[in-house]
PAZAPA-4460 file (N, C-alpha, C; in steps of 0.05 Angstrom, whole numbers, plus 32768, in hexadecimal, padded with zeros to 4 digits):
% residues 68
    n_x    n_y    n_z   ca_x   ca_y   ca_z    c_x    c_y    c_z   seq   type   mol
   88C4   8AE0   875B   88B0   8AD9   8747   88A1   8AC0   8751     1      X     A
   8888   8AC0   8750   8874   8AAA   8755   886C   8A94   8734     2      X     A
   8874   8A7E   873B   8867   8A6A   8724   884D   8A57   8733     3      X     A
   8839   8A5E   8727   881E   8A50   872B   881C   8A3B   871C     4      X     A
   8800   8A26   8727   8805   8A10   8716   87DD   8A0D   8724     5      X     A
   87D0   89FD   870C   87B9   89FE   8716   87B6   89DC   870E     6      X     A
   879F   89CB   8722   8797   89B7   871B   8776   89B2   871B     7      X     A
   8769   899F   8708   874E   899D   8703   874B   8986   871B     8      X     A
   872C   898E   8726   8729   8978   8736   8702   897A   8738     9      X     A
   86FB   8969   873B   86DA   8969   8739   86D3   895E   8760    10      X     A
   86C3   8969   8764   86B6   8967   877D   86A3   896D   877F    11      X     A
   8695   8959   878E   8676   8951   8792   8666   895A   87AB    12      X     A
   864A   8959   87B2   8640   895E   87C8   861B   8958   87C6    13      X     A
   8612   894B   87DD   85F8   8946   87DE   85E8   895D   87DF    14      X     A
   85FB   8975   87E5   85EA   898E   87F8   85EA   899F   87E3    15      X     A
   85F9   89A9   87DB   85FE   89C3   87C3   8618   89C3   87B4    16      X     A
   8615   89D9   87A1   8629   89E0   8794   863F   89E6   87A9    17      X     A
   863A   89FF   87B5   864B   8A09   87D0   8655   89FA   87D9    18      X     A
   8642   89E3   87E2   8651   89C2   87F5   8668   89B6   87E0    19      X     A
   865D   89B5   87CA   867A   89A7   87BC   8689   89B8   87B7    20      X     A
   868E   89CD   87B0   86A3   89E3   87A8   86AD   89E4   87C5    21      X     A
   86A6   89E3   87DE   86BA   89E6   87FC   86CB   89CE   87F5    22      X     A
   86B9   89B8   87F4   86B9   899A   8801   86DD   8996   87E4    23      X     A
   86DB   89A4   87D2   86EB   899E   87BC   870C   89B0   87BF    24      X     A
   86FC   89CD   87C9   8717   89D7   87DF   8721   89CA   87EF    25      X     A
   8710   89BB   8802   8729   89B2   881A   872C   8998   8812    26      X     A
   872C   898C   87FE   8739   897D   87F4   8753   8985   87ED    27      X     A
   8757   8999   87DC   876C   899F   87CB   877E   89AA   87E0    28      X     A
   8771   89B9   87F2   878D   89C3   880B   8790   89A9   8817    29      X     A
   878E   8994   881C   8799   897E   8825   87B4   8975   881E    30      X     A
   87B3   8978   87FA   87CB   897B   87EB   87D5   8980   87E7    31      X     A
   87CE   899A   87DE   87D5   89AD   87CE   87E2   89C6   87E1    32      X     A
   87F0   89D7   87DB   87FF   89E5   87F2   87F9   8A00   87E7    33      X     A
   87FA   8A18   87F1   87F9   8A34   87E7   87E0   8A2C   87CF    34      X     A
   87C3   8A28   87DD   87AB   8A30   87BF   87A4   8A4B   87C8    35      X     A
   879B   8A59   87AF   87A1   8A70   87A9   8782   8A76   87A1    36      X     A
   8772   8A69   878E   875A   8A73   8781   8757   8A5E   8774    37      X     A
   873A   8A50   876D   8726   8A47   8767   871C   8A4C   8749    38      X     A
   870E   8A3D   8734   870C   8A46   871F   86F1   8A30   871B    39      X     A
   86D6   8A2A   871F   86C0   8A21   871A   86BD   8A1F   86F8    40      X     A
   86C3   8A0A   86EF   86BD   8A09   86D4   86AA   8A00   86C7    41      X     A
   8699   89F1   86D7   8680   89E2   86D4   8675   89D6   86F0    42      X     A
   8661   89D4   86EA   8649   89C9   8703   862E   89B5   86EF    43      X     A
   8637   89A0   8703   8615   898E   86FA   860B   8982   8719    44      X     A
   85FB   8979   870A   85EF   8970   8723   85E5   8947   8716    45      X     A
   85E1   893E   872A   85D7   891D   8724   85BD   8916   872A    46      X     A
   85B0   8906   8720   8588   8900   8726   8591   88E3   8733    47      X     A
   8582   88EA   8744   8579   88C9   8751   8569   88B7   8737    48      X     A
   855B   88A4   8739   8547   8897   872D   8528   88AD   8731    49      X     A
   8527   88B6   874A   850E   88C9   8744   850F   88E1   8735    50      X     A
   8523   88E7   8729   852E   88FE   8719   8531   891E   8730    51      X     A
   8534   8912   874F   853B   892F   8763   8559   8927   875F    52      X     A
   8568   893B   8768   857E   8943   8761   858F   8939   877C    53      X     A
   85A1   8927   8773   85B1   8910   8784   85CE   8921   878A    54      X     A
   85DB   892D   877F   85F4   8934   8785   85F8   894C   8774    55      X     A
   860C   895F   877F   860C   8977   8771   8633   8972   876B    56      X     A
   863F   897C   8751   8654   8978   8749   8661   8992   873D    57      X     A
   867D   8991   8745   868A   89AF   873C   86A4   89A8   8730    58      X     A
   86AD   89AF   8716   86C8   89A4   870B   86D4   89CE   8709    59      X     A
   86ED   89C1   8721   86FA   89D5   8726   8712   89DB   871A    60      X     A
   8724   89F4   8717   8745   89FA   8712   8744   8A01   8730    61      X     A
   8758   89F4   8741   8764   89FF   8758   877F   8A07   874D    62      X     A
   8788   8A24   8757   879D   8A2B   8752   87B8   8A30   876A    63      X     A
   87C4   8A29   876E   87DF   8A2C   8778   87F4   8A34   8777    64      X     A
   8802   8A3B   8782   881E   8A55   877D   8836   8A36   878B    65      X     A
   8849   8A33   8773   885D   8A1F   8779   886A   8A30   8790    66      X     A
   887C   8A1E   87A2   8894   8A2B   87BD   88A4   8A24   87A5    67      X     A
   88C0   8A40   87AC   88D3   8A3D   879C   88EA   8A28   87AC    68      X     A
***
């Protein structure tokens, strides 16, 4: 039997959504051991002072399967 366990984590990027959603994966395999699937729960983005779009942001569930 497999027990999973998921954690929230937000990750950023100058380039895209895509760029932060990778850039937020290989974060989490750094740590995190056996990730399994991804869960995008929200996306924004940030304005410079000229109101163009400064950073793109993704608040994730990374999910993981515990070792027994």
């Amino acid at each position: 039997m497999s027990v999973a366990r998921f954690t929230e984590i937000k990750a950023s990027s100058s380039k895209s959504f895509d760029a932060a959603i990778r850039e937020g994966l290989a974060r989490a395999q750094k740590t995190l051991e056996n990730v399994t699937s991804a869960w995008i729960q929200d996306q924004e983005i940030m304005l410079d002072g000229k109101g163009e779009i400064a950073e793109y942001r993704v608040h994730m569930k990374v999910t993981f399967v515990l070792k027994d």
